[in-house]
C-alpha positions in Angstrom: 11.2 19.1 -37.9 8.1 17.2 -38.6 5.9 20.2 -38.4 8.3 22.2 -40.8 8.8 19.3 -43.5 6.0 16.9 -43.5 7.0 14.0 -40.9 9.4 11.5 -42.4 10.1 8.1 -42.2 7.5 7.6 -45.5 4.9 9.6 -43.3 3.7 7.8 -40.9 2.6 11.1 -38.6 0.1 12.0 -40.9 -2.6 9.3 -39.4 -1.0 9.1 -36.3 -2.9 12.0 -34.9 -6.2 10.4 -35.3 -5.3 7.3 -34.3 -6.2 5.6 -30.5 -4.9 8.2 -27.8 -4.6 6.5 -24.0 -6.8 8.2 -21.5 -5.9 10.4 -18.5 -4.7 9.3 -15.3 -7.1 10.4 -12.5 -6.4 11.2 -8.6 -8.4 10.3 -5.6 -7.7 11.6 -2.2 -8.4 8.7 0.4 -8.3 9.5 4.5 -7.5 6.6 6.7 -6.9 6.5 10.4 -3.4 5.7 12.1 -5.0 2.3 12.6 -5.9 1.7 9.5 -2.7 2.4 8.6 -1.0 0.1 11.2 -2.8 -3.1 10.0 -4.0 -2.4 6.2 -7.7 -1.8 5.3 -10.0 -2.7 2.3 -12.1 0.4 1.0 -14.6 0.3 -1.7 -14.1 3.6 -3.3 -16.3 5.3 -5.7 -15.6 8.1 -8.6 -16.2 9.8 -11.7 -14.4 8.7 -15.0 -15.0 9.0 -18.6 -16.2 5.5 -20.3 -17.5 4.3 -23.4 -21.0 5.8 -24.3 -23.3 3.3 -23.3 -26.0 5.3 -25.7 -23.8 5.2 -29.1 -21.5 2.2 -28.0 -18.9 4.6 -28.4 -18.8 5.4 -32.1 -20.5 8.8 -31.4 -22.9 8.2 -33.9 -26.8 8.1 -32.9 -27.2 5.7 -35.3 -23.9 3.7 -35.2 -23.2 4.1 -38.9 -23.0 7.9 -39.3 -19.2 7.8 -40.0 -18.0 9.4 -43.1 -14.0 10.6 -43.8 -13.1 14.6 -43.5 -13.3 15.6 -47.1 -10.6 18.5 -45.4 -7.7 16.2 -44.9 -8.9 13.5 -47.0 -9.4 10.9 -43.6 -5.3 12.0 -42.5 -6.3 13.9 -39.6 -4.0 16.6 -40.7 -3.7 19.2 -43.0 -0.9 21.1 -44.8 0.1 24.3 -45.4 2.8 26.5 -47.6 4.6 29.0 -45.6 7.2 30.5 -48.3 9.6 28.3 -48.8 8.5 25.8 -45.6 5.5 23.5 -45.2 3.4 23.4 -41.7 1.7 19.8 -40.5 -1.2 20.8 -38.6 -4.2 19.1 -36.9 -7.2 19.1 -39.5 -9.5 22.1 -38.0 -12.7 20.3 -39.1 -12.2 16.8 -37.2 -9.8 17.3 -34.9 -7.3 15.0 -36.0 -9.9 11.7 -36.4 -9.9 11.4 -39.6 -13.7 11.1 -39.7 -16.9 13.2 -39.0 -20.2 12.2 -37.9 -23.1 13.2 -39.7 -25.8 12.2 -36.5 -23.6 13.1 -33.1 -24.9 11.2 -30.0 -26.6 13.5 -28.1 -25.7 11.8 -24.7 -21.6 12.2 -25.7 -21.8 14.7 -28.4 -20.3 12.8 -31.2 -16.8 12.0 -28.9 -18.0 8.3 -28.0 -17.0 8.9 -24.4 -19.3 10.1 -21.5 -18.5 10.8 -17.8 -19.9 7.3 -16.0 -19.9 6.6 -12.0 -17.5 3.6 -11.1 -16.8 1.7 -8.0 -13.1 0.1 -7.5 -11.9 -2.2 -4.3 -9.1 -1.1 -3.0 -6.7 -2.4 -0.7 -4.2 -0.7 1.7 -1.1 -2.6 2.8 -0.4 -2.3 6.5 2.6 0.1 7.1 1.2 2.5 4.5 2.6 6.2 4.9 0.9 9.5 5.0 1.3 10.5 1.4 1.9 7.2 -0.1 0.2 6.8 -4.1 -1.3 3.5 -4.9 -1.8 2.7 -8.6 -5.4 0.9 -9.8 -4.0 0.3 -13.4 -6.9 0.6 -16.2 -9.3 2.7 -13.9 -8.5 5.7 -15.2 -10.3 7.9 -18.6 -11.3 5.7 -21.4 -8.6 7.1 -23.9 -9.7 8.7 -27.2 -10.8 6.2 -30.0 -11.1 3.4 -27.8 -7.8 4.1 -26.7 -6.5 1.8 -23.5 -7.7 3.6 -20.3 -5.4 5.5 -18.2 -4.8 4.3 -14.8 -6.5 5.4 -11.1 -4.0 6.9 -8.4 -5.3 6.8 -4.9 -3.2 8.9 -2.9 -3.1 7.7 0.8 -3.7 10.9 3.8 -3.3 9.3 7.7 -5.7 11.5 9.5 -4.0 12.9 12.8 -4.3 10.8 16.2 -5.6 11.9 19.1 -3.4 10.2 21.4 -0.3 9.1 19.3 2.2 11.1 16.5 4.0 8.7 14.1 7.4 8.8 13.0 8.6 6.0 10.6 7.5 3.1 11.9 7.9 4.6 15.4 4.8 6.1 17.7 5.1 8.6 20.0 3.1 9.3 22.6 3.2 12.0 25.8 2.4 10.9 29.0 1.6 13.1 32.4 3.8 11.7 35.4 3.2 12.8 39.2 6.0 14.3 41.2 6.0 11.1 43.2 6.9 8.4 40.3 8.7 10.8 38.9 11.3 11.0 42.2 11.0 7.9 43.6 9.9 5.6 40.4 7.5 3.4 39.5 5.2 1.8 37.3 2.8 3.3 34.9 0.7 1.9 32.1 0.7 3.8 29.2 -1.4 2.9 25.8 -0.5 0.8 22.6 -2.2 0.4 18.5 -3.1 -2.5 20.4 -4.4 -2.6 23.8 -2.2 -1.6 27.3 1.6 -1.7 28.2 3.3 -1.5 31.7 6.5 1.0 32.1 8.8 0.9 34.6 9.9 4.3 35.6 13.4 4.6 37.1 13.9 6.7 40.6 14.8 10.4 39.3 13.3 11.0 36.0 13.5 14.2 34.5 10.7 15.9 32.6 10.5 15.6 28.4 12.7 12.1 28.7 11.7 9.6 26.5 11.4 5.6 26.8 
């Protein structure tokens, strides 16, 4: 309806669209190991995000001052037009909703007051972390538009497949050859752990594929 009639509630959408916007939310894939996983880990990471322009500041302007309001929709961001009988709210064609255009565009961001900057975040994994699991770095993300607040980082955790073990839950499994002999007559074998060696008895008459 705001589209069709103007916005109500005394206007207030008219500026609205060329006001602060909050950046995107980004995604970065880390790979740990099963051990890593077991007892936590602490990774510096590193990744590409959109910042302020160090060149401009980020007003966009080469000179800083090249700000002047969109004589189109009079510094709204938006512009009106008659359709019959109904009247369409659009985004102002000429500055994209801001408001503003610059007369001297930045030639590192091109007049947006945002370029794409290398970062470098510390990030900790929680021991018991699960294949798939998202971690949240809030504020890491794009720079929003305007100056808007930034949206946030999302690591997203992948457990690289073990050699010797295979997880399940909390659980670890893990398949170990037994001679005929032990296997008849029982024993004792040693059989490997996350952390070092383990002893298992073996009871006379154990049947291939049982578990302990």
């Amino acid at each position: 309806f705001e589209q069709f009639f103007g916005g109500g509630g005394g206007g207030g959408g008219g500026g609205g669209g060329g006001g602060p916007q909050r950046g995107n939310d980004l995604r970065y894939g880390m790979e740990i190991t099963l051990e890593d996983a077991a007892h936590g880990v602490e990774r510096e990471i590193e990744y590409e995000r959109s910042a302020s322009c160090k060149t401009c500041s980020g007003s966009g302007s080469a000179s800083g001052g090249g700000k002047k309001g969109c004589r189109t929709c009079g510094g709204v961001g938006q512009v009106i037009s008659s359709r019959g009988f109904f009247q369409i709210q659009q985004t102002c064609p000429d500055c994209n909703g801001s408001g503003e255009m610059i007369s001297d565009p930045c030639r590192v961001c091109s007049g947006t007051g945002r370029s794409k900057e290398r970062t470098k975040v510390r990030v900790k994994v929680p021991a018991g972390i699960e294949d798939g699991s998202r971690l949240r770095s809030t504020g890491n993300g794009d720079l929003g538009v305007k100056n808007g607040p930034p949206g946030d980082l999302y690591i997203v955790i992948q457990v690289k497949a073990h050699e010797i073990f295979e997880r399940e839950g909390d659980d670890l499994h893990c398949d170990m050859p037994l001679s005929f002999a032990t296997a008849a007559l029982g024993g004792e074998i040693t059989v490997p752990t996350m952390e070092a060696k383990a002893a298992v008895k073996i009871p006379a008459g154990t049947q291939n594929g049982t578990t302990f």
